[in-house]
C-alpha atoms as an extended CHARMM CRD file, in Angstrom:
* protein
*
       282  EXT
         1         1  UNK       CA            157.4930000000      199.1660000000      151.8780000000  PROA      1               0.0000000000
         2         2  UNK       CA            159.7470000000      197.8410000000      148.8340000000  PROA      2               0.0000000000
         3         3  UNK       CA            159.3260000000      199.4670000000      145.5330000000  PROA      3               0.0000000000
         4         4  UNK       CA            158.2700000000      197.6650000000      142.2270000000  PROA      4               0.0000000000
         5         5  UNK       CA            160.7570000000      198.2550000000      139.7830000000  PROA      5               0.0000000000
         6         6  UNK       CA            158.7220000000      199.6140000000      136.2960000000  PROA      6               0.0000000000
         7         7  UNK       CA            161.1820000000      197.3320000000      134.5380000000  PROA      7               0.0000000000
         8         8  UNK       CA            160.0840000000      194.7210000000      136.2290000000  PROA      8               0.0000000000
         9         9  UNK       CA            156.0890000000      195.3490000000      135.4950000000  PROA      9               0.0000000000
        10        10  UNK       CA            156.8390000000      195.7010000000      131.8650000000  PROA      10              0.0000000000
        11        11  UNK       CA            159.0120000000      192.3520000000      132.0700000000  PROA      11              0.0000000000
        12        12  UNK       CA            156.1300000000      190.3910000000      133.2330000000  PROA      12              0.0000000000
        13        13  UNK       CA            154.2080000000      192.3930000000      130.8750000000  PROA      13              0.0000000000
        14        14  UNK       CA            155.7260000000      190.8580000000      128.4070000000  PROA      14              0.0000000000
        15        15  UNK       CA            156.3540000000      187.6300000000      129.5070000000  PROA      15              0.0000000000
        16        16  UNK       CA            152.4690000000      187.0960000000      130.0630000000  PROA      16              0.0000000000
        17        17  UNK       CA            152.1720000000      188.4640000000      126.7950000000  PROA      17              0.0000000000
        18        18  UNK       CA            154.0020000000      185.5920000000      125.3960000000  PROA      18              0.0000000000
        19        19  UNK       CA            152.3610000000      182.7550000000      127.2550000000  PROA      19              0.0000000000
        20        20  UNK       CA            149.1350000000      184.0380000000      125.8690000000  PROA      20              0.0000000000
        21        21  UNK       CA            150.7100000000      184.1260000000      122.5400000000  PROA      21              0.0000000000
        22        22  UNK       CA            152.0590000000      180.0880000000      123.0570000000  PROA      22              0.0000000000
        23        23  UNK       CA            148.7290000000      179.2920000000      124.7320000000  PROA      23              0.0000000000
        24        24  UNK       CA            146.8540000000      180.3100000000      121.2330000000  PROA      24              0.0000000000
        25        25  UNK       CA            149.6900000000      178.5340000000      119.3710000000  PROA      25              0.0000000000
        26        26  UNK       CA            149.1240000000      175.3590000000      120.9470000000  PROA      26              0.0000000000
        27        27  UNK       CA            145.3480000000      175.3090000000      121.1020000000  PROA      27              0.0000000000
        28        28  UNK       CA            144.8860000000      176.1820000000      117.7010000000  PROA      28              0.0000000000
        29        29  UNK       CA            145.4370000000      172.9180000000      116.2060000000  PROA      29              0.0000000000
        30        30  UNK       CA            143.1440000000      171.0040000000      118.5160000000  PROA      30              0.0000000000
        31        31  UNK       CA            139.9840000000      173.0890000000      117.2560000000  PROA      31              0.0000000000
        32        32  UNK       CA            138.5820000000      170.9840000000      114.1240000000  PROA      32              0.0000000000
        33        33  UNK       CA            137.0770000000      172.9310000000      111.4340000000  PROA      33              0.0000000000
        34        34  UNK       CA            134.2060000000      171.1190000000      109.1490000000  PROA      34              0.0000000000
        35        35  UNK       CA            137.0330000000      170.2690000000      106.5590000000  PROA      35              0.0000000000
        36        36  UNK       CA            139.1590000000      168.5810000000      109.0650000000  PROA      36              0.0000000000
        37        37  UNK       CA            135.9250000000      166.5830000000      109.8570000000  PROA      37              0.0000000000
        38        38  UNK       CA            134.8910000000      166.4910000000      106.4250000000  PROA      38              0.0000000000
        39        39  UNK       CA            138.5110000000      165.1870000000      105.5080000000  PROA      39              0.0000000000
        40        40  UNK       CA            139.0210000000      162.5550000000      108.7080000000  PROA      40              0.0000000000
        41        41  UNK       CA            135.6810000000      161.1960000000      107.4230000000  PROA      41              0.0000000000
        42        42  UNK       CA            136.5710000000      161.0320000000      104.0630000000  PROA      42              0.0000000000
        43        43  UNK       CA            139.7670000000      158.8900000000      105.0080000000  PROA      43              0.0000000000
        44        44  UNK       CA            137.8850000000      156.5320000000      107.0890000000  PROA      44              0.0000000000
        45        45  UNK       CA            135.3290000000      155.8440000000      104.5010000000  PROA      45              0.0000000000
        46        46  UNK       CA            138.5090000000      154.7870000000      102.1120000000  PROA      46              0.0000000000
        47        47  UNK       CA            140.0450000000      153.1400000000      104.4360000000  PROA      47              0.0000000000
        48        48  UNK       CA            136.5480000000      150.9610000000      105.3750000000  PROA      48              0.0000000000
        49        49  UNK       CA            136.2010000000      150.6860000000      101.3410000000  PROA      49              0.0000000000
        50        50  UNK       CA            139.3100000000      148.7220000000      101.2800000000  PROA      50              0.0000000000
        51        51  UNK       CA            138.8080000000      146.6750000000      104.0000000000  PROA      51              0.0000000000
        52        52  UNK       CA            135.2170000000      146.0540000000      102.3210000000  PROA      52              0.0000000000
        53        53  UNK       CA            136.6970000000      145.5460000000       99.4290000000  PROA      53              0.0000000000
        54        54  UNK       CA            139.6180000000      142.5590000000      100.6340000000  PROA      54              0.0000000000
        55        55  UNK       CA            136.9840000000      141.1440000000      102.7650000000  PROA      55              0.0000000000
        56        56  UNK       CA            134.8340000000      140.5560000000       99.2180000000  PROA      56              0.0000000000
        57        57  UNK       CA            137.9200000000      138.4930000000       97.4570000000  PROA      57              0.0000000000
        58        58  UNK       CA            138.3550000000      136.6490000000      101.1650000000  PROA      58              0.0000000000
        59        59  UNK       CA            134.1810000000      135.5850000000      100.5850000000  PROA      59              0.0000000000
        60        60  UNK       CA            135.5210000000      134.7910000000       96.6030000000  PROA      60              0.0000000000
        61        61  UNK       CA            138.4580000000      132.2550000000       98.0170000000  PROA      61              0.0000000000
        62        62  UNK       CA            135.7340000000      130.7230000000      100.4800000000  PROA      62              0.0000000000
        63        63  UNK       CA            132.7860000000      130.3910000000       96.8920000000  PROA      63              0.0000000000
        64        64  UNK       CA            135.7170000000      129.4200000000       94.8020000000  PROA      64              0.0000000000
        65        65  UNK       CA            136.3170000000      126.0410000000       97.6460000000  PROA      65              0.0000000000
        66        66  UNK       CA            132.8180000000      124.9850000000       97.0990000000  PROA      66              0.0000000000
        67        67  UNK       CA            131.8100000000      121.6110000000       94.7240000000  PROA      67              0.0000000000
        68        68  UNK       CA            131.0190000000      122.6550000000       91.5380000000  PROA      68              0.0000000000
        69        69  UNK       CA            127.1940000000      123.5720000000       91.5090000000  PROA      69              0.0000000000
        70        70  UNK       CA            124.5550000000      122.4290000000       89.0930000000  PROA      70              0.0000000000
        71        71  UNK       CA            122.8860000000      125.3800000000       86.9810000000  PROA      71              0.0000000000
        72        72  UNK       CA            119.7350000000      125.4020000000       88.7570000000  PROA      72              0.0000000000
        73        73  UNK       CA            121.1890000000      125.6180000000       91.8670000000  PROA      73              0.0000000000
        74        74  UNK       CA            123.8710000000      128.1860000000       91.8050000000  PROA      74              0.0000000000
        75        75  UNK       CA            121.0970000000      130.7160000000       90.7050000000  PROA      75              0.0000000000
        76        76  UNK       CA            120.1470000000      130.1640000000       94.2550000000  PROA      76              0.0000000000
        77        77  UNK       CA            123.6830000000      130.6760000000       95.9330000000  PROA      77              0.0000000000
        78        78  UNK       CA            123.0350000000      134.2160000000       96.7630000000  PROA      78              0.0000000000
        79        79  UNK       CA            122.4110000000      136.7300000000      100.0680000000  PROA      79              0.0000000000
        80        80  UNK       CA            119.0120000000      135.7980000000      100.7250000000  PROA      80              0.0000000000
        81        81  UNK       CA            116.8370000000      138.9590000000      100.6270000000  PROA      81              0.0000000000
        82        82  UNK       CA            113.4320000000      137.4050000000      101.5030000000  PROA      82              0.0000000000
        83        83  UNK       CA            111.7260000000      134.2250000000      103.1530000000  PROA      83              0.0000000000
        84        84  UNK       CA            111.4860000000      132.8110000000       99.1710000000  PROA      84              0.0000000000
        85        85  UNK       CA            115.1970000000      133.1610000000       98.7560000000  PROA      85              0.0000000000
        86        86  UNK       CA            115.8900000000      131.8460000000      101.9980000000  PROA      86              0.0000000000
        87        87  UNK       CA            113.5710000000      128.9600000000      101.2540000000  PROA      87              0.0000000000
        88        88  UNK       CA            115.5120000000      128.1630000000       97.8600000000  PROA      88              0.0000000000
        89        89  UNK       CA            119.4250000000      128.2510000000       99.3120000000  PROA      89              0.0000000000
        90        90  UNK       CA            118.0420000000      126.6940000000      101.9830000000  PROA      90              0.0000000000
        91        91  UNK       CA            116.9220000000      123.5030000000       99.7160000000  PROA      91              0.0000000000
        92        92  UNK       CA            120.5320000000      123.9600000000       97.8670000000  PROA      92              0.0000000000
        93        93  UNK       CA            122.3050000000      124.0850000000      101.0410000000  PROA      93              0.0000000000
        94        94  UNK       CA            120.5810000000      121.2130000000      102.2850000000  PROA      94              0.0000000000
        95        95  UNK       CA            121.3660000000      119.3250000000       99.1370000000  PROA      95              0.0000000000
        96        96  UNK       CA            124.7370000000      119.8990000000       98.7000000000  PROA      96              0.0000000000
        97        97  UNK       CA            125.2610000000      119.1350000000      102.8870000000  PROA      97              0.0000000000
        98        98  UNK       CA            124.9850000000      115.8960000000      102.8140000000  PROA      98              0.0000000000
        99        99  UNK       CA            128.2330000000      115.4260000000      100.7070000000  PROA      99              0.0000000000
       100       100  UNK       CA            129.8480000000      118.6420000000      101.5730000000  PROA      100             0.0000000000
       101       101  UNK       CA            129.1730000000      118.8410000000      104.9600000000  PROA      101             0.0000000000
       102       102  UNK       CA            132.6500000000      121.1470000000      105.8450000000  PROA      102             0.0000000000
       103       103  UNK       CA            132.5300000000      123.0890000000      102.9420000000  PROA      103             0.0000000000
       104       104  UNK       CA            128.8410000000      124.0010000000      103.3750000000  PROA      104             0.0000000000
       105       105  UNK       CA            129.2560000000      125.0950000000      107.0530000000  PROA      105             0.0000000000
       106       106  UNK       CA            132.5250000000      126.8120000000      106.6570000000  PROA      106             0.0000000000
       107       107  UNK       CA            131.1550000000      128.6840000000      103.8560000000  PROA      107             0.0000000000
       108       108  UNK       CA            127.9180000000      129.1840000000      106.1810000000  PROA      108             0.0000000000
       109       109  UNK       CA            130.2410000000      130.4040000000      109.2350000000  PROA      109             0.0000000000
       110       110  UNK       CA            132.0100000000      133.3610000000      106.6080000000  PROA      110             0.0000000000
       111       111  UNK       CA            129.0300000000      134.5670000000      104.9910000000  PROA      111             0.0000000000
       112       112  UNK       CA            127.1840000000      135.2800000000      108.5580000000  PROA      112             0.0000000000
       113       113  UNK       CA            129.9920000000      136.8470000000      109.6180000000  PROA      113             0.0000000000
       114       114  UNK       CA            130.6610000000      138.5420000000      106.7010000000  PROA      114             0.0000000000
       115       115  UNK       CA            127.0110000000      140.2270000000      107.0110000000  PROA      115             0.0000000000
       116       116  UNK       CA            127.4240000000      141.0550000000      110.7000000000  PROA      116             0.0000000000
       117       117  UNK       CA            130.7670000000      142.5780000000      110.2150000000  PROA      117             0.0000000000
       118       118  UNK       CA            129.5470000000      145.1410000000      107.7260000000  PROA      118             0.0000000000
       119       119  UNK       CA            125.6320000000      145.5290000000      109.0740000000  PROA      119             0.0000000000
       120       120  UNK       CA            124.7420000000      144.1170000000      106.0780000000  PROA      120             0.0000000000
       121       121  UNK       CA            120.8100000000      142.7890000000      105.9730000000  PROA      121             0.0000000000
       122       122  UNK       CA            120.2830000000      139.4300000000      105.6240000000  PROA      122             0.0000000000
       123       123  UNK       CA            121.6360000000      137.4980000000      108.7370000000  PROA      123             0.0000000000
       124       124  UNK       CA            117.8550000000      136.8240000000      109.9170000000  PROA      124             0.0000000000
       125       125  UNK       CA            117.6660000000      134.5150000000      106.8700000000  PROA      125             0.0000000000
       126       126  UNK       CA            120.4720000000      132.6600000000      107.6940000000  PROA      126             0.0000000000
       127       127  UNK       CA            119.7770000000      132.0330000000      111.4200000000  PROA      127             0.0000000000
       128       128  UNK       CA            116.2930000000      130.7600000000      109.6900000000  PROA      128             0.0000000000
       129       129  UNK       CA            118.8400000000      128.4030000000      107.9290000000  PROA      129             0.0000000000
       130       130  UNK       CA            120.4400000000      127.1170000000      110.3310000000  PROA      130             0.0000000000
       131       131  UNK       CA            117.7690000000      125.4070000000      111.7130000000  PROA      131             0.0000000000
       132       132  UNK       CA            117.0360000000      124.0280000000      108.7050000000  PROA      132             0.0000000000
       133       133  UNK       CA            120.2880000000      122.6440000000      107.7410000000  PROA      133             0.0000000000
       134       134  UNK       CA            121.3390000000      121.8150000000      111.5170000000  PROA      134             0.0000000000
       135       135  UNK       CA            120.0500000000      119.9510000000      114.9260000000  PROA      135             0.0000000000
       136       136  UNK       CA            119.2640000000      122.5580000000      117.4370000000  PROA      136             0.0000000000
       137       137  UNK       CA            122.3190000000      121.6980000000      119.3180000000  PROA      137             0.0000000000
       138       138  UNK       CA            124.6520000000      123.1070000000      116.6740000000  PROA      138             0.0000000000
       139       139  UNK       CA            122.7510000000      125.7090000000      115.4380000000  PROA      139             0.0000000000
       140       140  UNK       CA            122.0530000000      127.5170000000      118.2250000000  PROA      140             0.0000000000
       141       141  UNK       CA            126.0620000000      127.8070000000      119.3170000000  PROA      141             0.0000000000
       142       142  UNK       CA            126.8710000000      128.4370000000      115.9720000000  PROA      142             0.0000000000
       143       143  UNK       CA            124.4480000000      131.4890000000      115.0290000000  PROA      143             0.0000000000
       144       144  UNK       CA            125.5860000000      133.1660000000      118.6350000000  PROA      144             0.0000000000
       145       145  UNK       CA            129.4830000000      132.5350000000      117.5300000000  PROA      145             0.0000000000
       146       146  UNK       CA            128.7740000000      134.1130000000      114.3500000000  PROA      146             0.0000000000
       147       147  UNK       CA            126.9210000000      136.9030000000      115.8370000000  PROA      147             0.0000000000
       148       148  UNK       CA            129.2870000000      137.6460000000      118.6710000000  PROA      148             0.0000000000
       149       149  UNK       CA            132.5760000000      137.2100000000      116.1760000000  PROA      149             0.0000000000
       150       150  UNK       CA            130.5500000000      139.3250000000      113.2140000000  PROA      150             0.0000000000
       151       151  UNK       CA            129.3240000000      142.1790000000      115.6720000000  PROA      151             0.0000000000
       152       152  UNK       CA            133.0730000000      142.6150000000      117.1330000000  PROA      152             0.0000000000
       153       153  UNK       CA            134.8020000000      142.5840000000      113.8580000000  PROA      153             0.0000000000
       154       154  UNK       CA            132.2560000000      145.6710000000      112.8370000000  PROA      154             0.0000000000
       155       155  UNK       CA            133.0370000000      146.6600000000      116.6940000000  PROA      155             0.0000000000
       156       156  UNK       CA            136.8360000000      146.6560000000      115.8840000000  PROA      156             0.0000000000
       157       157  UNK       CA            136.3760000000      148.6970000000      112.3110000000  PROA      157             0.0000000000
       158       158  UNK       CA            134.3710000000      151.7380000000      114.0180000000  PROA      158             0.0000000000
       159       159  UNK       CA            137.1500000000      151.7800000000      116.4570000000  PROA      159             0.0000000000
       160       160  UNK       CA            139.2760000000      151.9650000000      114.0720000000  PROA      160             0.0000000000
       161       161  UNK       CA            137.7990000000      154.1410000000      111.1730000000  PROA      161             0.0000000000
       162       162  UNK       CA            134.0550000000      154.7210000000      112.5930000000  PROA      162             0.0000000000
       163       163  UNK       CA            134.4550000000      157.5700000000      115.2440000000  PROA      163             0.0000000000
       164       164  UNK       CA            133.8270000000      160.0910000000      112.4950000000  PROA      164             0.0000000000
       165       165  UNK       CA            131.8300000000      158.5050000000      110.4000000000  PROA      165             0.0000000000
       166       166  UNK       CA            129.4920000000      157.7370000000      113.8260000000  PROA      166             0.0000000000
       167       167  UNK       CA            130.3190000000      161.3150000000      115.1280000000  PROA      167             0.0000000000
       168       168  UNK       CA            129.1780000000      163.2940000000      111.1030000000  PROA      168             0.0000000000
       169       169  UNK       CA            126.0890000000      161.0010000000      110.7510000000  PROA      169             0.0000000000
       170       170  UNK       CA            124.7300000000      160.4150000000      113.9680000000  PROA      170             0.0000000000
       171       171  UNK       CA            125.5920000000      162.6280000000      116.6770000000  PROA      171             0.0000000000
       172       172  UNK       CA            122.4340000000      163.3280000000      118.3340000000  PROA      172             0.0000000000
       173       173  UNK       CA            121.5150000000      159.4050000000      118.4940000000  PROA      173             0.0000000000
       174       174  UNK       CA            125.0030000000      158.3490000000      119.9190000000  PROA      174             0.0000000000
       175       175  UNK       CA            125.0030000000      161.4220000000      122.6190000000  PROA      175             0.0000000000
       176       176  UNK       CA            121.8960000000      160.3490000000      123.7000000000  PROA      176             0.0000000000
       177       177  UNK       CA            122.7680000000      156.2890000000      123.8100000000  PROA      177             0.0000000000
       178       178  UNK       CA            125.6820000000      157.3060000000      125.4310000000  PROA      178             0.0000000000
       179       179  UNK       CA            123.7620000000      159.1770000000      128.5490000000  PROA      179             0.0000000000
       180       180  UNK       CA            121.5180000000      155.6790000000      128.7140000000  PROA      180             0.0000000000
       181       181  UNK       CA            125.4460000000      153.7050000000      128.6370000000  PROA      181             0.0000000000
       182       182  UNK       CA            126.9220000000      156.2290000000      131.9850000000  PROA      182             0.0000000000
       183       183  UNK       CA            123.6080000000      155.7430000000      133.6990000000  PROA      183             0.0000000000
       184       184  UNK       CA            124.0380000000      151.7400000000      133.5730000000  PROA      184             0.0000000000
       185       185  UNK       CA            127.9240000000      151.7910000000      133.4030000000  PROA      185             0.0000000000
       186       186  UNK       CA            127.8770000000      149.3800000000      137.2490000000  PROA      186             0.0000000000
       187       187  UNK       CA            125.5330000000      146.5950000000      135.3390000000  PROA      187             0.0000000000
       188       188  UNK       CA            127.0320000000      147.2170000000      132.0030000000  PROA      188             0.0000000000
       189       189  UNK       CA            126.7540000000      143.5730000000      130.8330000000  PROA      189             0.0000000000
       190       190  UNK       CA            123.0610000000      143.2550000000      131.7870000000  PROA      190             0.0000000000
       191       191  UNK       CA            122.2100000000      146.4900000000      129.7320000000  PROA      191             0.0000000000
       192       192  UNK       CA            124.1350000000      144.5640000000      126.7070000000  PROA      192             0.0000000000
       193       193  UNK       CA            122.0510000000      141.6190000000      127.5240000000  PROA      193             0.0000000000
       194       194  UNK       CA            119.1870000000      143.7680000000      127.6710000000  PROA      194             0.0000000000
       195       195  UNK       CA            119.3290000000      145.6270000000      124.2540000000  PROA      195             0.0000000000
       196       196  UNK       CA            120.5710000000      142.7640000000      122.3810000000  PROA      196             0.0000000000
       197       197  UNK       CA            116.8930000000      140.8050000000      123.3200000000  PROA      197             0.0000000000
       198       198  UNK       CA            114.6590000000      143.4110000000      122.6860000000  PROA      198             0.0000000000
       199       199  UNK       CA            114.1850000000      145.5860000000      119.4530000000  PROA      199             0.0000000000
       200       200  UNK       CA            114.3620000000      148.7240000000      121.2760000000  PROA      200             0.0000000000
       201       201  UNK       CA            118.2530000000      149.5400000000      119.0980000000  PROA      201             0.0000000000
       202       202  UNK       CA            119.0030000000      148.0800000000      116.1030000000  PROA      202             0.0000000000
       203       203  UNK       CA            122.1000000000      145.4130000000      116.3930000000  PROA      203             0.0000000000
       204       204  UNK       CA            124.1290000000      147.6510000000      114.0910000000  PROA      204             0.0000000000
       205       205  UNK       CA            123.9360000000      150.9770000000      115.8760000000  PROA      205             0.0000000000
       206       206  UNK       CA            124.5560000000      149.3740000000      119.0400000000  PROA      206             0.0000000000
       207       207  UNK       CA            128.2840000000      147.8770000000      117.1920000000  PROA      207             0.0000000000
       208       208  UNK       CA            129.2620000000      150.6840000000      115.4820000000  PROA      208             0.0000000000
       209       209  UNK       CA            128.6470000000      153.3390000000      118.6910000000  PROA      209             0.0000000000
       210       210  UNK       CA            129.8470000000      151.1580000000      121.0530000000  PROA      210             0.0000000000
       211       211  UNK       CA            133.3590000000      151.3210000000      120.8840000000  PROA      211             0.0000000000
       212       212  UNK       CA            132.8620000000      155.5150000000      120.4740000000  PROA      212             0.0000000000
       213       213  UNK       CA            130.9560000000      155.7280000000      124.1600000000  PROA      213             0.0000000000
       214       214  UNK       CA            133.8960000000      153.4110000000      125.5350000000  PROA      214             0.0000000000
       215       215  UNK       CA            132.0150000000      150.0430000000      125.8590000000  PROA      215             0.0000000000
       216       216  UNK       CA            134.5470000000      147.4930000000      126.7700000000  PROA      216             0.0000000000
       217       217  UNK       CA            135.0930000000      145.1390000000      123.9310000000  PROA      217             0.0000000000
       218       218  UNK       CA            135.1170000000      142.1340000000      126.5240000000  PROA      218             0.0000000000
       219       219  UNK       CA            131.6030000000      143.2170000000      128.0080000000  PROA      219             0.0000000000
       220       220  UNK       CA            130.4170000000      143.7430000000      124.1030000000  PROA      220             0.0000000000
       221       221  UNK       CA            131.3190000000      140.0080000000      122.7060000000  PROA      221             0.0000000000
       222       222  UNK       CA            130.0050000000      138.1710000000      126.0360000000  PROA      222             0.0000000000
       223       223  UNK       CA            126.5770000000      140.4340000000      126.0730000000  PROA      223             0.0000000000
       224       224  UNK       CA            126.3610000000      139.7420000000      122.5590000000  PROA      224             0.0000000000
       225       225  UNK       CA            126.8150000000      136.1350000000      122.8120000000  PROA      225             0.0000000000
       226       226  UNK       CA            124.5790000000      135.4670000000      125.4880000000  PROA      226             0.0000000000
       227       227  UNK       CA            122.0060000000      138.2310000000      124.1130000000  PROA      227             0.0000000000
       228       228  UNK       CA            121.8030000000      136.9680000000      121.1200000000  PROA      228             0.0000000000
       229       229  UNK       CA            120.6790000000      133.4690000000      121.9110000000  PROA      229             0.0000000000
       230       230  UNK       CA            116.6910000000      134.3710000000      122.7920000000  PROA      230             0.0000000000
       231       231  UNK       CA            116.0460000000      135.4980000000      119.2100000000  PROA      231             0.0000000000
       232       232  UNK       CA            117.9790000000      133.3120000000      117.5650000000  PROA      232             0.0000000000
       233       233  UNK       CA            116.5850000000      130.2530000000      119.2810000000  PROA      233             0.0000000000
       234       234  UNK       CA            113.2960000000      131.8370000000      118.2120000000  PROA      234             0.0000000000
       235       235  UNK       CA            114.4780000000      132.0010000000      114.2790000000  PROA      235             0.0000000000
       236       236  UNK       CA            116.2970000000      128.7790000000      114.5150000000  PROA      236             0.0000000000
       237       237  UNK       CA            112.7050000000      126.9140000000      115.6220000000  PROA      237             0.0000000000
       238       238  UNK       CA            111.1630000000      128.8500000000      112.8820000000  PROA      238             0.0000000000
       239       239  UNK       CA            113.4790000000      127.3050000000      110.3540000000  PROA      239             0.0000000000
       240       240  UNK       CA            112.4890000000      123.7080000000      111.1600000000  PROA      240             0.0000000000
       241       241  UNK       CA            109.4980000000      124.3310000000      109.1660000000  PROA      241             0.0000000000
       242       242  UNK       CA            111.3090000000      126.4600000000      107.0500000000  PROA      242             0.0000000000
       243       243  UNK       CA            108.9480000000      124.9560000000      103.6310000000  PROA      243             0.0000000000
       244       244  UNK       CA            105.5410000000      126.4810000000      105.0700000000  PROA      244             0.0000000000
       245       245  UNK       CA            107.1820000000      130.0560000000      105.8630000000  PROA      245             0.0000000000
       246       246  UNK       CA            105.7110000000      133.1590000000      104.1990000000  PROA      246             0.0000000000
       247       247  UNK       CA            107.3670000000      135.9700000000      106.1020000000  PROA      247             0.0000000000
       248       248  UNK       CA            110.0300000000      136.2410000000      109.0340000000  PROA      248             0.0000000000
       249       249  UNK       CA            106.9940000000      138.0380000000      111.0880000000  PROA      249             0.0000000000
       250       250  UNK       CA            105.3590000000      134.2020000000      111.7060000000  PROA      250             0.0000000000
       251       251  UNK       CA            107.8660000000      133.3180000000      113.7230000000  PROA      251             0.0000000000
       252       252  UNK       CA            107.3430000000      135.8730000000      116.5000000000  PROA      252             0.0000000000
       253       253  UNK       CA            104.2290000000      134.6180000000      117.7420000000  PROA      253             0.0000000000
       254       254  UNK       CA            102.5710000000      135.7930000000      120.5150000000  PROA      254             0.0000000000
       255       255  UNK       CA            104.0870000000      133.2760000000      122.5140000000  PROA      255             0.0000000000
       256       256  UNK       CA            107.3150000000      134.0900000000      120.9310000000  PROA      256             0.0000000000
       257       257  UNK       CA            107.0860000000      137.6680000000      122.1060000000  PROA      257             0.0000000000
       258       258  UNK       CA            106.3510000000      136.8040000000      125.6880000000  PROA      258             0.0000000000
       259       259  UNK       CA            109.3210000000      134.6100000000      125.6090000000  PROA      259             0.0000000000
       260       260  UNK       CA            111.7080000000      137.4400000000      124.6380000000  PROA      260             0.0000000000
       261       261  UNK       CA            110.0650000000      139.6600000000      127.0000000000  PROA      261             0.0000000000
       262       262  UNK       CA            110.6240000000      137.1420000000      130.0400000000  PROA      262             0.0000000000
       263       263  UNK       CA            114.4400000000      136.3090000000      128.9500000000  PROA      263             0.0000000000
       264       264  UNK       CA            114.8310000000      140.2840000000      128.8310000000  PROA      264             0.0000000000
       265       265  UNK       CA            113.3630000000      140.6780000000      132.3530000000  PROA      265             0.0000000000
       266       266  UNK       CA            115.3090000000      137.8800000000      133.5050000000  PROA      266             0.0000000000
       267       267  UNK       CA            118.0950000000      140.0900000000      132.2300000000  PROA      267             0.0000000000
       268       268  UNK       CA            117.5440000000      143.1060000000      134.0580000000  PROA      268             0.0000000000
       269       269  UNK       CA            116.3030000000      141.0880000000      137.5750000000  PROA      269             0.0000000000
       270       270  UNK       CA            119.9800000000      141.4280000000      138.9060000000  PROA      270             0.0000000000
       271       271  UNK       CA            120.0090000000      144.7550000000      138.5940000000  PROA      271             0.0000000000
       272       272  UNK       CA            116.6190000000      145.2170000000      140.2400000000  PROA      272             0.0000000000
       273       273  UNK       CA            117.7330000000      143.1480000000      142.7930000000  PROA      273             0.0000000000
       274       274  UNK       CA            120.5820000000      144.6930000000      143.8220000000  PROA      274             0.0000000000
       275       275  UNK       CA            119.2130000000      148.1480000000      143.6160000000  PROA      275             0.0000000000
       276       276  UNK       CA            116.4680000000      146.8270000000      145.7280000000  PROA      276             0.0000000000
       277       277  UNK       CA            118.6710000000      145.6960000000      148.4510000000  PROA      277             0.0000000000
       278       278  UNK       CA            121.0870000000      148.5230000000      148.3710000000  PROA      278             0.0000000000
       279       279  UNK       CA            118.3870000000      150.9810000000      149.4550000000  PROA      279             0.0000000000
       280       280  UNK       CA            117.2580000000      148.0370000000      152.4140000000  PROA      280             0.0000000000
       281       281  UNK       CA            120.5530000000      148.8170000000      153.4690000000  PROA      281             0.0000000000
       282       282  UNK       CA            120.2100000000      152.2430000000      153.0770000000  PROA      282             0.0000000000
């Protein structure tokens, strides 16, 4: 039998000894304290600031291109935050379309996406609008657009800057969407479809987690687009009769419900479907 040499043992003694020591060195900076997340989240919340903040002068350029308005009716020319200030921009809108007809749907197009971008309340109101001021034809197409463009810009900014914002303020809630996400990961775009018909997630949860439980951006603006266009076909009728409105909650009717509830079956028959036939073959 050959002999170990002790110089040898305390060689590799020492050697191991020094791994260990390059191993700690090297995983130390990958452990994140509470000030490294309290300072990453800090940074993104700047950084989202300023983008707030060029976005706002970008909405200015777009107000500043409109006719000049009348007094009465530039106290109107504001986010609507209820079916009365809906009703009144609506009437101003309406108004001013007639000669303005660019201006008034350019300025339309921003503001929607302007909301959706930032989850900012509101774009319920204008999809109400819409089918005020437009044939169904347009509207419908052009609420969906907005929607899908809106939802991917705020998709794009918690790519960017959200992951720690999404990961210090709502952990629990995006751990748990993300399970439901892996579980439906083969029929992604029918879950997308899915959610975006129903109430069961609110539209701006579902943009700003997305990108963090690795939702393909394609998937998100085509299931948005499509998802979209069930309620906002149901708002856009709603807005026809926009003058005898006294809440948003009279346009989902009973009839209205069962509607959404069909289109979001329809959604999910696919997948039922194939699951079905997969375990014939089984």
């Amino acid at each position: 039998m050959h002999s170990i040499s002790p110089k040898l043992v305390v060689a590799n003694s020492k050697d191991d000894a020094k791994d260990e020591q390059m191993n700690q060195t090297n995983e130390g900076p990958n452990i994140k304290t509470d000030d490294d997340l309290n300072g990453s989240t800090k940074k993104s919340l700047l950084i989202l600031a300023a983008i707030f903040c060029s976005a706002l002068v970008a909405l200015g350029i777009v107000y500043a291109s409109f006719p000049k308005l009348e007094h009465d009716d530039a106290q109107y020319i504001k986010l609507p935050r209820n079916i009365e200030d809906a009703k009144n921009l609506g009437k101003v809108l309406h108004h001013y379309k007639e000669k303005y007809y660019y201006q008034v749907l350019l300025g339309y197009f921003v503001v929607y996406i302007f909301l959706q971008t930032f989850a900012i309340p509101g774009s319920i109101f204008l999809s109400i609008i819409s089918g005020f001021l437009y044939p169904f034809v347009l509207a419908l197409p052009l609420v969906c657009l907005c929607s899908a463009i809106g939802a991917s810009f705020c998709y794009l900014l918690s790519y960017m800057v959200g992951r720690r914002i999404v990961q210090k303020y709502f952990p629990q809630r995006a751990a748990e969407w993300k399970k439901h996400v892996d579980n439906h990961r083969q029929h992604l775009l029918n879950y997308m479809l899915f959610l975006r018909i129903t109430p069961f997630l609110p539209n701006w949860f579902i943009n700003i987690t997305s990108p963090v439980i690795d939702v393909p951006l394609g998937t998100f603006f085509i299931g948005t687009t499509l998802g979209v266009a069930p309620p906002s076909f149901v708002f856009i009728q709603a807005g026809t009769t926009l003058h005898k409105l006294s809440s948003t909650s009279e346009a989902m009717s009973w009839y209205n419900i069962g509607l959404l509830a069909l289109f979001a079956a329809v959604a999910l028959l696919p997948v039922l479907l194939k699951n079905k036939l997969k375990s014939k073959l089984e």
